[in-house]
C-alpha positions, 0 to 999 in steps of 0.5 A: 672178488678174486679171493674167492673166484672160482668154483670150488673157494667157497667150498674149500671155505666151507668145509675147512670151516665145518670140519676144521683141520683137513689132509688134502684127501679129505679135503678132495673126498669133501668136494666131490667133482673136484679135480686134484689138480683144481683143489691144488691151484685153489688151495696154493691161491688161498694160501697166497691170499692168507685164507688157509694155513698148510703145514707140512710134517716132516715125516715119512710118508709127508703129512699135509695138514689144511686149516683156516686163517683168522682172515679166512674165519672171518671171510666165512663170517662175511659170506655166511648172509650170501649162504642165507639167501642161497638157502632162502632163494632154493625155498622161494624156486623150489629147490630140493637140498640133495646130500653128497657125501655128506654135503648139502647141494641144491637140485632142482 
């Protein structure tokens, strides 16, 4: 449960997941509320645990690029009926599904 501890994993897996390779501005535009300094400790820890991959070009200005792991594909894959009954239990207690730039969250 301590790989994916913590607010924001979950999120980070899932738009990696959905958008594929990301820069760490499109990754904070994607996670609206995120602190920069919270999305870096998260993606160092995921990092540490082989959930994402981050390559580093070596060009001026730096390109960071973040991407899943197959071990983070495949912790996706395992949290995908946690994400199902999240959906079904928002129907049962009449939640409404808001966007947020393009995210789907829950508000009830």
């Amino acid at each position: 449960m301590d790989v994916v501890a913590g607010k924001w994993k979950s999120l980070i897996l899932w738009e990696l997941h959905h958008y594929g390779t990301r820069r760490f501005a499109a990754l904070r535009r994607g996670l609206p509320g995120v602190s920069e300094k919270m999305l870096i400790q998260h993606l160092r820890e995921m990092e540490e645990d082989g959930l994402v991959h981050r390559e580093v070009y070596r060009e001026v200005p730096p390109k960071v690029e973040y991407s899943l792991t197959e071990h983070g594909v495949s912790l996706n894959a395992a949290l995908a009926p946690l994400g199902e009954w999240g959906t079904e239990r928002m129907q049962r207690i009449g939640a409404e599904k808001v966007s947020v730039d393009g995210a789907e969250t829950a508000r009830r």
